[in-house]
KEKETOR-660839 format. One record per residue (C-alpha): x, y, z; residue in three letters. Coordinates in steps of 0.25 Angstrom, whole numbers, padded with zeros to 4 digits, always signed. Layout:
XYZALA/...
END
This chain:
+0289+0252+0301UNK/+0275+0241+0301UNK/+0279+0235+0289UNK/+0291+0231+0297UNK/+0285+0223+0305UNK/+0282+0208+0300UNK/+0274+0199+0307UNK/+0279+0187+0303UNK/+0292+0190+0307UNK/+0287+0194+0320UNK/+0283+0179+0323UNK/+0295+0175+0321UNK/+0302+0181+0331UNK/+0291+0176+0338UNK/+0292+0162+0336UNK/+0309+0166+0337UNK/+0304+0171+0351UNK/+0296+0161+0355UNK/+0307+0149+0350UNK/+0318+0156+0358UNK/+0308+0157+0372UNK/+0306+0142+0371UNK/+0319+0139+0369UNK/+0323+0147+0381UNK/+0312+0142+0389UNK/+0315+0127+0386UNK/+0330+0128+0388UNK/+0326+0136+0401UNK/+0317+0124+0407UNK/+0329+0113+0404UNK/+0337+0123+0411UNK/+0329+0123+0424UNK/+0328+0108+0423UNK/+0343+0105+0423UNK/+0347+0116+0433UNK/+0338+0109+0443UNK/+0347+0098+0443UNK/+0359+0105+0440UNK/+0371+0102+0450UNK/+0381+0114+0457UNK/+0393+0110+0452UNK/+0399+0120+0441UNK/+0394+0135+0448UNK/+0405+0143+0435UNK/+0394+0136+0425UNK/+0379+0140+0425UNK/+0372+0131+0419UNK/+0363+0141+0411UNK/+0367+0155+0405UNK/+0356+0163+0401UNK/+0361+0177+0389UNK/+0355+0189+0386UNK/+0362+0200+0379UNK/+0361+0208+0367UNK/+0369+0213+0354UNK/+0372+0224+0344UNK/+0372+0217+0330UNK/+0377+0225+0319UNK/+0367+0218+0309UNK/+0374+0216+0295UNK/+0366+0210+0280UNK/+0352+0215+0280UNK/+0350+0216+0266UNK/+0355+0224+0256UNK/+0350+0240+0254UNK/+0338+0245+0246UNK/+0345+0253+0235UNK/+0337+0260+0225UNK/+0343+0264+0210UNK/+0342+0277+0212UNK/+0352+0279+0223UNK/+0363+0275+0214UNK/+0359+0287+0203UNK/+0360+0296+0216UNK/+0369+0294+0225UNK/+0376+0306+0227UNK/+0364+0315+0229UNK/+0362+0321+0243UNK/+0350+0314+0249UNK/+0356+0302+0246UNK/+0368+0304+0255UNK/+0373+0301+0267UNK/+0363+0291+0271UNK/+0359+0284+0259UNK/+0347+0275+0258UNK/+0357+0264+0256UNK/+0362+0268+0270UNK/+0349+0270+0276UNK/+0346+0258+0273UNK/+0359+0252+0282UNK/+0351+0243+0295UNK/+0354+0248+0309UNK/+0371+0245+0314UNK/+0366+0238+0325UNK/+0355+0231+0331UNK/+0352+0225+0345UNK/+0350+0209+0346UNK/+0348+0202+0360UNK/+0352+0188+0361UNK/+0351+0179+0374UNK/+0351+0163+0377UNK/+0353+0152+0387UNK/+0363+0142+0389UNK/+0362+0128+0397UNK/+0375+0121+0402UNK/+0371+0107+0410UNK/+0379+0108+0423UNK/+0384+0094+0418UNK/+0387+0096+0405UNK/+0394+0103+0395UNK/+0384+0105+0384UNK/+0377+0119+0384UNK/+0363+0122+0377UNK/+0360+0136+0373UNK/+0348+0144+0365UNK/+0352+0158+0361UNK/+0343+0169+0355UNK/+0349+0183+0349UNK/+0339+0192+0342UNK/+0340+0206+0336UNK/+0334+0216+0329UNK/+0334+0229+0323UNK/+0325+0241+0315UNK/+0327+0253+0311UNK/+0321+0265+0303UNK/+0332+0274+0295UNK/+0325+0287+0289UNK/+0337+0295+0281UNK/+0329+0306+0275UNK/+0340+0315+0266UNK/+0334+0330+0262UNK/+0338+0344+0260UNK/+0332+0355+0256UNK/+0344+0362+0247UNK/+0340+0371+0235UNK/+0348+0374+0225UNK/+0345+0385+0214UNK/+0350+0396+0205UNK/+0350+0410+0200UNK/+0343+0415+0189UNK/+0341+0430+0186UNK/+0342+0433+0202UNK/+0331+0421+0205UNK/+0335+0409+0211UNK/+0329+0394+0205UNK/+0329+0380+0211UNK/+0339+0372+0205UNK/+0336+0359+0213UNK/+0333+0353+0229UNK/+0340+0343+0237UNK/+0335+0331+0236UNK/+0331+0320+0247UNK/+0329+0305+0249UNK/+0322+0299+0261UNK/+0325+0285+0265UNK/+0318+0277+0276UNK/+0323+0262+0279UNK/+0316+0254+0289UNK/+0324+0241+0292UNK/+0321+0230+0303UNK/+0331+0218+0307UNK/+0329+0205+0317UNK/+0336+0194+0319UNK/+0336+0182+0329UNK/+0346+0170+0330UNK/+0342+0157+0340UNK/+0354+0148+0344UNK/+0352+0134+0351UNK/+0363+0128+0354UNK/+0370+0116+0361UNK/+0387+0117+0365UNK/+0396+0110+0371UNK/+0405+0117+0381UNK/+0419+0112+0376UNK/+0425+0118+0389UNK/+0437+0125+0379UNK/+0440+0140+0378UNK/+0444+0148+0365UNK/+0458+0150+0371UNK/+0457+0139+0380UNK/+0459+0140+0394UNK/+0447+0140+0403UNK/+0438+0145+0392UNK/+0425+0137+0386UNK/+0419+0135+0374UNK/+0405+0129+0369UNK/+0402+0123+0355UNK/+0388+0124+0352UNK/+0378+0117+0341UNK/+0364+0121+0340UNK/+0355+0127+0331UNK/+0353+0143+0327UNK/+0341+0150+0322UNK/+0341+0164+0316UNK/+0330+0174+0310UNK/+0333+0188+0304UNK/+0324+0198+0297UNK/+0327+0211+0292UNK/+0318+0221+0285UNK/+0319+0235+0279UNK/+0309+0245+0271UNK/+0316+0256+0262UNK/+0310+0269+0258UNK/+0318+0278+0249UNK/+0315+0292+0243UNK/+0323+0302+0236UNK/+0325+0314+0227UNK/+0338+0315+0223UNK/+0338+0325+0213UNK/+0330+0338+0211UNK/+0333+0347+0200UNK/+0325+0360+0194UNK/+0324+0365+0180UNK/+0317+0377+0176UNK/+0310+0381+0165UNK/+0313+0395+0161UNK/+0304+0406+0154UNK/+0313+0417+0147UNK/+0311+0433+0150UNK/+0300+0439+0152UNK/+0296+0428+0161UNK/+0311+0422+0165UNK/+0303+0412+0174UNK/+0308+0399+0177UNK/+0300+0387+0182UNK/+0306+0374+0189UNK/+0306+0359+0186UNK/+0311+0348+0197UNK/+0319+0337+0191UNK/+0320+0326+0201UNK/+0320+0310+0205UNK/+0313+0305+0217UNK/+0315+0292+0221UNK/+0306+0282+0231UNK/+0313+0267+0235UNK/+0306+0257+0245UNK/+0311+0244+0249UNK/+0307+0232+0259UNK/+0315+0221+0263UNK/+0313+0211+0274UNK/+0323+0198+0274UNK/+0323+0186+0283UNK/+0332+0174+0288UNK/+0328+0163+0296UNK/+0336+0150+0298UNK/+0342+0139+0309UNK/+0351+0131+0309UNK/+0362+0124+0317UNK/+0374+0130+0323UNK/+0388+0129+0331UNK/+0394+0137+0339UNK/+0407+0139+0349UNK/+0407+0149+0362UNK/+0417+0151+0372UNK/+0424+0159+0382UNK/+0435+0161+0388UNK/+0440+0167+0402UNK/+0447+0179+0403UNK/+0448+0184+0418UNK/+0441+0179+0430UNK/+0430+0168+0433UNK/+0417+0166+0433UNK/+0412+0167+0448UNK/+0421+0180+0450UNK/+0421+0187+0437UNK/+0426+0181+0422UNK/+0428+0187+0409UNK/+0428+0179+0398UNK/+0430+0180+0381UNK/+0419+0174+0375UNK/+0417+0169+0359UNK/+0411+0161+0350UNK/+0408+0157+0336UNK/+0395+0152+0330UNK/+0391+0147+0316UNK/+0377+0141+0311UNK/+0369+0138+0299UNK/+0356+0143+0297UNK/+0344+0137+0287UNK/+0332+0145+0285UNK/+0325+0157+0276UNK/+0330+0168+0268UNK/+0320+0178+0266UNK/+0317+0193+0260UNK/+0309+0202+0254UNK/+0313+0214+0247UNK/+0306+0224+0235UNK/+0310+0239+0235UNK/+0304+0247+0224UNK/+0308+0262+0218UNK/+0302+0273+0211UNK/+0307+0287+0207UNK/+0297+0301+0200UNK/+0306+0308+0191UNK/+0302+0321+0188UNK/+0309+0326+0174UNK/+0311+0342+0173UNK/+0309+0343+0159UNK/+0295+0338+0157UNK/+0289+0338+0172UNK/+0287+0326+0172UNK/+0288+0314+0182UNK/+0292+0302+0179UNK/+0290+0289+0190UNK/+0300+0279+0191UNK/+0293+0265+0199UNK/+0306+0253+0199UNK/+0297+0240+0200UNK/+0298+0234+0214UNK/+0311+0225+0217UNK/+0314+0215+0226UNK/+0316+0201+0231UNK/+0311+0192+0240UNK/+0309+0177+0245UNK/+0315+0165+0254UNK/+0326+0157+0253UNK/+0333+0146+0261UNK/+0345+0150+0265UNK/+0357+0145+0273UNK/+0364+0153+0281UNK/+0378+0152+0290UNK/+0379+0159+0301UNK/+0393+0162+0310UNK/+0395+0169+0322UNK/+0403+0173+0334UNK/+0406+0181+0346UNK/+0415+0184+0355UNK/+0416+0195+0370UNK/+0419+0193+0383UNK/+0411+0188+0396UNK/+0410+0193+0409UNK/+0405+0182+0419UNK/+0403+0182+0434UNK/+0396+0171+0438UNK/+0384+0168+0432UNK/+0384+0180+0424UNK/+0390+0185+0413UNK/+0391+0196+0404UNK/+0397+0195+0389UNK/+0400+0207+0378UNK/+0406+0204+0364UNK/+0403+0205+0350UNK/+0395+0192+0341UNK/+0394+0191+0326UNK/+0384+0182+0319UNK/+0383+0181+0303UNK/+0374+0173+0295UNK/+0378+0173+0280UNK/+0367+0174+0269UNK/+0357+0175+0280UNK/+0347+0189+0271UNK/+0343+0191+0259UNK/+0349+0205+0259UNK/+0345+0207+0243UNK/+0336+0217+0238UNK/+0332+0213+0224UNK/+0337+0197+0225UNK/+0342+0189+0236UNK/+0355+0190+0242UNK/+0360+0182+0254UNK/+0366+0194+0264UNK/+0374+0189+0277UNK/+0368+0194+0290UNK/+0377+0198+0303UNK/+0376+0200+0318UNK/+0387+0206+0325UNK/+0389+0215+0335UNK/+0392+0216+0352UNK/+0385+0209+0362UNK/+0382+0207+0377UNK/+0375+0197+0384UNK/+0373+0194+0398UNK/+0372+0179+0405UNK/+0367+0173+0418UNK/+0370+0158+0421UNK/+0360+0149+0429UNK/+0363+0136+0438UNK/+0377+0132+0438UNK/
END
């Protein structure tokens, strides 16, 4: 798994971790500033919420599967069932993404400024090893003699996945609900930054065919001596791909009231919609390489297969769209709340899923959620 790691990469979330601190910490300070002077007139409306919460994302586009030729010639053999290396190469269903962020509503005013932060990521090390130790054979003059093995094929797939979306935003709360009613809403502009990273290493090998031959010697001697027939294949691949980009964005949230209020108890349906588009890099690195000993019965002799290494790689510009949404429910007593539903984010032509030429793959979050918020002043 060290050759995983990368360093540059690491610094980046770094500097990802660092931007986000002083966001907080410089949006905290005008914070403090403005609630000294703060008046006590609106007690239902904090001026400050502060989120944290978490998500199971059901990560969809990561690039396309190493497949190497042979698996085609050999598809209904044994070894290869089941789990195939194709399928061993699937990334995990789920993986965990905290998000969290601040929102600052001036007590005498109807703008709200925001900072949110939602990052997630994933590994995982899938060892499908398929073997079994099956003779077959046949009689001959009352003696018994291998007619071939079971084959096997050993597949290990190492596969790592990060990614990290920053949204500063600035919305006006329109006062107006979905349905109407005593339900609000906020229409938001800002600007969005996303960074996504994904890498996977491939090993692949398997014999899926053994067969034995045997040379006789007629009587007196009526001996017979084997010979293996057999392919043994090896496959390697690498692939690390990248997206980074920010641009602006708009979105819309509200909720609406279901049953009770906000000093005693209040449920509440939230949604909201989102959309952005993001300029940055597209980048990726892939080569695989295959090789296969095949050992002919006749003449004994072994004969090595090398396929030249294979690949693609490089950065691109790239424009990307982005569209979101989410909706759940709230549960709010005072100045705490408690929110579950499920969120979607999509941002098209994001990878460069491709393995031998570049192809623009759209990348998916979605999945449920829950956060809990606290207000301050009000």
């Amino acid at each position: 798994m060290s050759d995983l790691i990368n360093k540059p990469n690491l610094a980046r979330d770094f500097q990802l971790r660092l931007l986000t601190t002083v966001s907080v910490l410089a949006l905290l300070t005008s914070i403090t500033m403005r609630s000294a002077k703060a008046a006590d007139e609106d007690t239902d409306r904090p001026a400050v919420w502060i989120e944290l919460g978490g998500q199971f994302d059901h990560v969809g586009g990561q690039g396309e599967p190493f497949a190497p030729d042979f698996l085609n010639a050999y598809s209904n053999s044994s070894v290869l069932q089941k789990i195939t290396p194709l399928q061993a190469q699937n990334p995990p269903p789920l993986s965990f993404a905290e998000n969290g962020g601040i929102s600052f509503q001036p007590e005498d005013g109807d703008w709200v400024f925001a900072v949110s932060v939602n990052f997630g990521r994933s590994s995982n090390f899938k060892h499908v090893d398929h073997q079994t130790g099956r003779i077959f054979d046949e009689e001959l003059n009352g003696s018994h003699y291998i007619t071939s093995i079971e084959k096997f094929a050993d597949t290990q797939v190492h596969r790592r996945e990060s990614h990290a979306i920053i949204d500063f935003s600035a919305g006006k709360d329109l006062g107006l609900g979905l349905f109407g009613g005593k339900g609000s809403s906020t229409l938001s502009f800002g600007v969005r930054f996303a960074q996504f990273t994904s890498k996977e290493i491939f090993n692949l090998r398997a014999r899926p065919d053994l067969r034995l031959t045997y040379a006789t010697f007629p009587p007196p001697y009526d001996l017979r001596f084997p010979r293996a027939f057999y392919h043994t294949f090896y496959a390697t691949g690498h692939a690390s791909r990248s997206f980074r980009g920010v641009g602006p964005s708009l979105s819309w949230s509200g909720d609406t009231p279901f049953v009770g209020n906000p000093q005693g108890g209040q449920i509440t349906f939230d949604w909201g919609g989102n959309v952005a588009v993001l300029f940055g890099k597209q980048k990726a690195t892939v080569s695989h390489e295959e090789s296969a000993h095949y050992r002919r019965a006749k003449y004994a002799i072994t004969t090595v297969y090398q396929h030249p290494p294979a690949g693609h790689g490089g950065a691109h510009s790239a424009i990307v769209p982005n569209i979101g949404g989410f909706a759940g429910a709230t549960w709010r007593i005072q100045n705490f709340k408690v929110s579950a539903g499920y969120r979607a984010d999509f941002f098209f032509g994001a990878i460069d899923g491709g393995i031998d030429a570049r192809k623009s793959e759209n990348l998916g979050f979605y999945g449920p959620f829950a956060t809990v918020s606290v207000g301050l002043g009000g």
